[in-house]
C-alpha positions in Angstrom: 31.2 8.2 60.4 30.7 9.3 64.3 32.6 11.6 65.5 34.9 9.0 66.8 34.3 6.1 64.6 37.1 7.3 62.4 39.5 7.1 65.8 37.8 3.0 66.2 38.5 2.6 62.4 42.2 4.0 62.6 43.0 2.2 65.8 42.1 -1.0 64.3 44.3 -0.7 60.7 47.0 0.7 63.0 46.8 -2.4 65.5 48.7 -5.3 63.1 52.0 -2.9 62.8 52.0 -1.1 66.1 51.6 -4.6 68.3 54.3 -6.3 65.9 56.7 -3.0 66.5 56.2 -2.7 70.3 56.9 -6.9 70.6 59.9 -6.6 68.4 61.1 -3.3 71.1 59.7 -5.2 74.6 60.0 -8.6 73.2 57.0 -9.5 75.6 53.5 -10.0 74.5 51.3 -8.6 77.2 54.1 -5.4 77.8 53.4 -4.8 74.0 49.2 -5.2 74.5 48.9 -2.8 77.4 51.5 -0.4 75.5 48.9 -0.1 72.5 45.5 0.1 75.1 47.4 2.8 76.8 48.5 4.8 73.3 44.7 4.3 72.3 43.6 5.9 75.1 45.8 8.6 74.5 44.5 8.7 71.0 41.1 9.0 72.6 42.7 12.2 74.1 44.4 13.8 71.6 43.0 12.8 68.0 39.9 14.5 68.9 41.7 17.9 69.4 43.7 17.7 66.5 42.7 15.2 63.9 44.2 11.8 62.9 48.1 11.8 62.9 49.7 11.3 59.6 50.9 8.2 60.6 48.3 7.0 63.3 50.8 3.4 63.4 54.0 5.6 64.0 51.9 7.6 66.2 51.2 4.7 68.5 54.0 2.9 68.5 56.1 6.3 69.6 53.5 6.7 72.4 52.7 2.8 73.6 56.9 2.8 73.7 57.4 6.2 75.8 54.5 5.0 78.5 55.1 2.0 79.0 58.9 2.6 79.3 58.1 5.4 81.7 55.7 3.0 83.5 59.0 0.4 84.2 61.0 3.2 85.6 58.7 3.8 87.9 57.7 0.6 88.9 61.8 0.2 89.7 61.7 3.7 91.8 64.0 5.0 89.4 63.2 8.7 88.6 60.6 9.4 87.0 61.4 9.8 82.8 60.3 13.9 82.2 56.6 13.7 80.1 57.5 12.7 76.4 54.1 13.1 75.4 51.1 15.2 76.5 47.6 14.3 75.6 47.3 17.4 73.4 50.7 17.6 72.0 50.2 18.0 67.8 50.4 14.3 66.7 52.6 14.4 63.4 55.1 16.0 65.3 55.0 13.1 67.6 55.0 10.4 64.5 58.0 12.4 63.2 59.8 11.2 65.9 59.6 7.5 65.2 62.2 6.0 62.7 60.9 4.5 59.6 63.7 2.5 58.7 62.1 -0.7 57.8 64.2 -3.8 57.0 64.5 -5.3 53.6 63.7 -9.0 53.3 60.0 -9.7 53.7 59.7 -12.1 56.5 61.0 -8.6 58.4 58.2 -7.2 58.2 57.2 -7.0 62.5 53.0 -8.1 61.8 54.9 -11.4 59.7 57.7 -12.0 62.0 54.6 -11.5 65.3 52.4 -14.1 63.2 55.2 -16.8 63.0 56.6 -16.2 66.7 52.7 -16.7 67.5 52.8 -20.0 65.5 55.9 -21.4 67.1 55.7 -24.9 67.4 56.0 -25.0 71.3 52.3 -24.1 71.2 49.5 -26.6 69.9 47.8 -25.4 66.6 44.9 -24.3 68.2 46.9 -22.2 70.8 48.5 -20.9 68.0 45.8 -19.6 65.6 44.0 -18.4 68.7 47.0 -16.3 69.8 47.4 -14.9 66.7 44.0 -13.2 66.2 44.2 -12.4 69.5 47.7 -10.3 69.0 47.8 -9.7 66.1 44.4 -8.8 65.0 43.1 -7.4 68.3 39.7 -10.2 67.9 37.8 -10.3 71.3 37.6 -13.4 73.2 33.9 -14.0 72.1 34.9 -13.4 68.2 38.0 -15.9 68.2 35.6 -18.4 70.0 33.0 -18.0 67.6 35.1 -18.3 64.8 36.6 -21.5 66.4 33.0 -22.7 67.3 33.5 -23.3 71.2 32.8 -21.6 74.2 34.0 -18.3 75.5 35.5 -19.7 78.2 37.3 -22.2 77.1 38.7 -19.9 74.4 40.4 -17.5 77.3 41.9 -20.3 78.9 43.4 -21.4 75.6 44.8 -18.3 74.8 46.0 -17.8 78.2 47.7 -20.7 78.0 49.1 -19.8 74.8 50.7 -16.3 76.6 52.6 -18.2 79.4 53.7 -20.9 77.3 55.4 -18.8 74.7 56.7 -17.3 78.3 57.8 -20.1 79.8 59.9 -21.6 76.6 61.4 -18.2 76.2 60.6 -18.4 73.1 63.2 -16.1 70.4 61.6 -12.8 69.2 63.3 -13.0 66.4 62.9 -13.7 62.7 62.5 -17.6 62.1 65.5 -19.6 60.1 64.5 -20.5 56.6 63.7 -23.6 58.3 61.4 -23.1 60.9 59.4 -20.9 58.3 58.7 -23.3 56.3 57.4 -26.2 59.2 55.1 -23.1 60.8 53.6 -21.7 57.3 50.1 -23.7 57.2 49.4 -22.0 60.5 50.7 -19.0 59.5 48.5 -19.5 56.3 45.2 -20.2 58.5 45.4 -17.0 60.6 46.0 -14.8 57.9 42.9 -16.6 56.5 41.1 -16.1 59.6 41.7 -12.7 60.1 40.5 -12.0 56.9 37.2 -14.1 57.1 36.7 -11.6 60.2 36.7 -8.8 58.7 34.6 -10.1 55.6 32.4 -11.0 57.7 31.3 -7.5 58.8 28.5 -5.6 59.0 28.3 -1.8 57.1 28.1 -1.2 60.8 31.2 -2.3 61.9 33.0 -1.1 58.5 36.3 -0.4 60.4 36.7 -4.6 60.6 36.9 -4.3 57.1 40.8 -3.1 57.2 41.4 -6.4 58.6 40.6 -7.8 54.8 43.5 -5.0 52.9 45.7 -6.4 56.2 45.7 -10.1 55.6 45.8 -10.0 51.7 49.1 -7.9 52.0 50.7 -10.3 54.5 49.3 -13.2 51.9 51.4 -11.4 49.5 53.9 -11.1 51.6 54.1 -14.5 52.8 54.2 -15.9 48.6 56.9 -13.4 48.1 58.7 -15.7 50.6 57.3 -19.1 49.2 56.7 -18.4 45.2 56.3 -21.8 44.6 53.9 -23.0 46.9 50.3 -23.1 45.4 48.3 -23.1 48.2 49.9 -19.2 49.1 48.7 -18.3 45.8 45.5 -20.2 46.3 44.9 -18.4 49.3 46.1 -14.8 48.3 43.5 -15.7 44.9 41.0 -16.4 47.6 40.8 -13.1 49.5 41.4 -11.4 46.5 38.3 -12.8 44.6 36.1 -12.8 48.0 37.2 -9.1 49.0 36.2 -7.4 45.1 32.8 -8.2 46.0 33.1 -5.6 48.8 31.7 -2.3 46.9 28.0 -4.9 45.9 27.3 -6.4 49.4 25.8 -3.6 51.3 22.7 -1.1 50.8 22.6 2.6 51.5 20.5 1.5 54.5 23.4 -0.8 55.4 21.3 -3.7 54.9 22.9 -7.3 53.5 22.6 -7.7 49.8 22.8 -11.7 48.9 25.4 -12.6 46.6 22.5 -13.5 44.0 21.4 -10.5 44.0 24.4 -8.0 43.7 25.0 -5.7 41.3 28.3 -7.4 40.0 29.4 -4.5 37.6 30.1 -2.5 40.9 32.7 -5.9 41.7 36.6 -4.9 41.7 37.4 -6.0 38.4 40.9 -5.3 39.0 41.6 -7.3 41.9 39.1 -10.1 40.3 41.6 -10.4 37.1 44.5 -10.3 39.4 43.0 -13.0 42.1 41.6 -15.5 38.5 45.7 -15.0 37.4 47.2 -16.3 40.5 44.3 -18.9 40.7 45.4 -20.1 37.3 48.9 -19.9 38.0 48.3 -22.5 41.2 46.4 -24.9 39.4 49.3 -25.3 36.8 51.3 -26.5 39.9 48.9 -29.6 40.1 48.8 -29.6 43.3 45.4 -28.9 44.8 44.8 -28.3 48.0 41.9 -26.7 49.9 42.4 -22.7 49.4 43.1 -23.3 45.5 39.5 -25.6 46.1 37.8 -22.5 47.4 39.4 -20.0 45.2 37.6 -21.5 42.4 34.7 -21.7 43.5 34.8 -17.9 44.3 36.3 -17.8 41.2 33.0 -19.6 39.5 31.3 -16.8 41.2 33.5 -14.1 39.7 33.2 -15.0 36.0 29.6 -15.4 35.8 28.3 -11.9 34.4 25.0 -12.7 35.8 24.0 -14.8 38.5 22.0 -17.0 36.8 25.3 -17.9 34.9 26.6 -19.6 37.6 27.9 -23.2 37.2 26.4 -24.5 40.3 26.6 -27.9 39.5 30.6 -27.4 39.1 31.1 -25.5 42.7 28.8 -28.9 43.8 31.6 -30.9 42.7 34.5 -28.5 43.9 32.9 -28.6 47.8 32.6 -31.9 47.7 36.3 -32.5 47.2 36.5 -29.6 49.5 34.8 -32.0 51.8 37.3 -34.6 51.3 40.5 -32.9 51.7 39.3 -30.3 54.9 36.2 -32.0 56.5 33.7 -29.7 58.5 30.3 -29.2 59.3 30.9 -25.5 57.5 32.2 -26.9 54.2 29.4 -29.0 54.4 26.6 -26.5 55.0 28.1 -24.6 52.0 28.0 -26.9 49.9 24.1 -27.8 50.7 23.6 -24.5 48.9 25.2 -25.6 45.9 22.9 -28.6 46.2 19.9 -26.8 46.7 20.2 -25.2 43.4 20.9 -27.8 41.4 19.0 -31.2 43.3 16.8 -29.3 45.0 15.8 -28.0 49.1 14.5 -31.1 50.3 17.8 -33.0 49.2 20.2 -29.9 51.0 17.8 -29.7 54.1 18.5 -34.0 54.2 22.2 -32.8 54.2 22.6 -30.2 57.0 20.4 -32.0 59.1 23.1 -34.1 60.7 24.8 -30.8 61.7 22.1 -29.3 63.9 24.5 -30.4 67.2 27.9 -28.8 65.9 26.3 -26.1 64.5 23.3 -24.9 66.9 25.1 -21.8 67.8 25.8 -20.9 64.6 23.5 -18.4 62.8 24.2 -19.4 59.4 23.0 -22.9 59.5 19.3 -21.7 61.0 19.1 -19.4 58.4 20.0 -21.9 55.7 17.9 -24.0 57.2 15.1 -21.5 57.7 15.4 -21.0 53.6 15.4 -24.6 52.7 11.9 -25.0 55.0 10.2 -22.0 53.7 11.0 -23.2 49.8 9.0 -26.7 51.0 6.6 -24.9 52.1 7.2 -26.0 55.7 6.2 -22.7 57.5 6.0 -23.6 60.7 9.6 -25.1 61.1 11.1 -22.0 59.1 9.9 -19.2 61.6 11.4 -21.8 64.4 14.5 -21.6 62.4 14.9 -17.7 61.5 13.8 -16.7 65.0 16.5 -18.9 66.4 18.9 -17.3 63.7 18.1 -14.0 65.1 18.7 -14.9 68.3 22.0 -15.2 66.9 23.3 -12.6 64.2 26.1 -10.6 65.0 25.0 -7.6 63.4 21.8 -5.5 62.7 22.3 -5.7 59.0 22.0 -10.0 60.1 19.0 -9.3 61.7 17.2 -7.4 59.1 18.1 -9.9 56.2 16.3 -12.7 58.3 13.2 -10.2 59.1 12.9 -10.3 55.4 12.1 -13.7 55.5 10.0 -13.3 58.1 7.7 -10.9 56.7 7.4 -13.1 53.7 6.1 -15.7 56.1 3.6 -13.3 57.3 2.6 -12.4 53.9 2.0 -16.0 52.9 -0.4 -16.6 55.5 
């Protein structure tokens, strides 16, 4: 790492617990977001002098309190509180300070309790989830959108929204009744989901997002603890489990993508695979599908085929296509066309995604599906269209790269 990516990567595990602590102290959501900014900026500060607290969490929550409270008093004229922390005062004597005393039952846990006061029903779904990442997960504006598939814009005014509404209907900071849990938990579900596909979606470049994977599968566990009988939890904790062990195979040394196909699968977390095919099991004796059990099989297809010509394609055809039924979108969809591609052919998948072009035009995926499917027909042309526009669009260098590949085998061809 740089010298102060390990301060980037610290600040963003830390974020889930120190928000939820600082909006169970202030009980306000923007006094709890400008608390953190200002402890990271004091991290910026101090870390450097004296190397990562002990507790970077505790660290920032004792800090974000301390500033922000001193910040009220003045803002009443009262007198100034004396300086409880200087930017180069030794950091685990700071985190020492804070008390550790965590309560017992589960849904206590602050990032939980956060993620269901974000999903409280005074707030449209979408308001919700969008909140959520926002909060909780520290996602920009422009990632949320993306991951959403509108416009920047109208994604800030969304979660602005969000803010004064849970203002307005001064809304409890408190743990939910047993109740209110339950009507708020398929929300709750999808942002830990979310959150999750976030940080899985990460470049080698950006390898502090990838905290945001170990984050949501423990509040996935969490959340089952609460509801041990509800399939879809253990279809979704199965999920993240299965999709997450393929973490150590996806990236080169150069930091440069490494297709699923072609990943060294011995190097996949076999642990966390056997635990993720249990739970998956487990669900399905529940009979009660639903669409994370659907897409923890099909990663779980993935996971039991030693080598990748193993794969039951045809099968994970079948599961996205009831996929399809149960969740519709133009994403299930598009994955699904590379099922198809494998076992019915390009021209048939290209046929598919083509009615998608308008939903998904901003999405970089589809063009470099698409891109694929044209230079397998030979179609040359129309798949440099296609990767150039998906370049245009990746997130990441390592996104970039992967499609120059394709490009240069264009050039070769010629």
């Amino acid at each position: 790492m740089t010298d102060l990516a390990w301060i980037d990567a610290s600040l963003i595990a830390a974020r889930p617990r120190a928000i939820g602590a600082l909006v169970r102290y202030f009980r306000d959501l923007d006094t709890a977001e400008e608390a953190f900014q200002n402890a990271s900026l004091k991290a910026l500060e101090a870390w450097p002098k004296h190397g990562p607290p002990r507790d970077p969490a505790a660290w920032l929550i004792f800090v974000g309190r301390n500033v922000a409270l001193d910040a009220a008093r003045r803002a009443q004229k009262q007198t100034e509180l004396p300086a409880t922390l200087v930017a180069d005062e030794d950091p685990d004597a700071v985190a020492a300070q804070l008390d550790h005393q965590r309560e017992n039952a589960d849904y206590r846990d602050d990032v939980l309790r956060l993620l269901f006061i974000c999903c409280h029903p005074e707030l449209p779904p979408s308001q919700q989830l969008a909140l959520a990442l926002r909060i909780i997960s520290g996602l920009t504006v422009k990632q949320i959108a993306r991951a959403f598939l509108v416009g920047e814009a109208a994604m800030e005014q969304r979660i602005t929204r969000a803010k004064a509404r849970i203002a307005g209907a001064d809304v409890p900071y408190e743990a939910p009744t047993a109740a209110e849990r339950a009507t708020r938990i398929g929300v709750v579900a999808a942002t830990i989901y979310l959150v999750f596909n976030e940080g899985y979606s990460t470049s080698s470049e950006q390898a502090a997002r990838a905290e945001l994977c170990d984050e949501a599968i423990r509040l996935s566990r969490l959340l089952l603890r609460m509801f041990q009988d509800e399939p879809e939890l253990m279809g979704l904790s199965a999920l993240l489990m299965l999709q997450h062990a393929r973490t150590p195979a996806r990236f080169d040394e150069a930091g440069e993508i490494i297709l699923l196909e072609d990943q060294d699968r011995t190097r996949w977390d076999a642990h966390l695979i056997a635990e993720g095919l249990a739970l998956l099991d487990k669900a399905m004796r529940h009979r009660r599908p639903g669409p994370y059990q659907i897409q923890a099989a099909i990663a779980a297809l993935h996971a039991r085929a030693i080598h990748q010509e193993d794969t039951d394609w045809a099968q994970i055809d079948l599961l996205y296509a009831s996929l399809e039924r149960l969740d519709p979108s133009p994403v299930v969809t598009l994955n699904r066309a590379v099922a198809v591609a494998k076992v019915r052919g390009a021209a048939e998948a290209l046929a598919m995604i083509a009615p998608l072009e308008r939903q998904l035009a901003g999405y970089f995926h589809f063009h470099g599906l698409r891109g694929a499917l044209l230079l397998e027909l030979g179609k040359k042309s129309e798949a440099r269209t296609a990767f150039d526009r998906a370049i245009a669009l990746a997130r990441s260098p390592a996104e970039a790269a992967h499609i120059r590949l394709h490009l240069d085998r264009l050039q070769q061809k010629r």
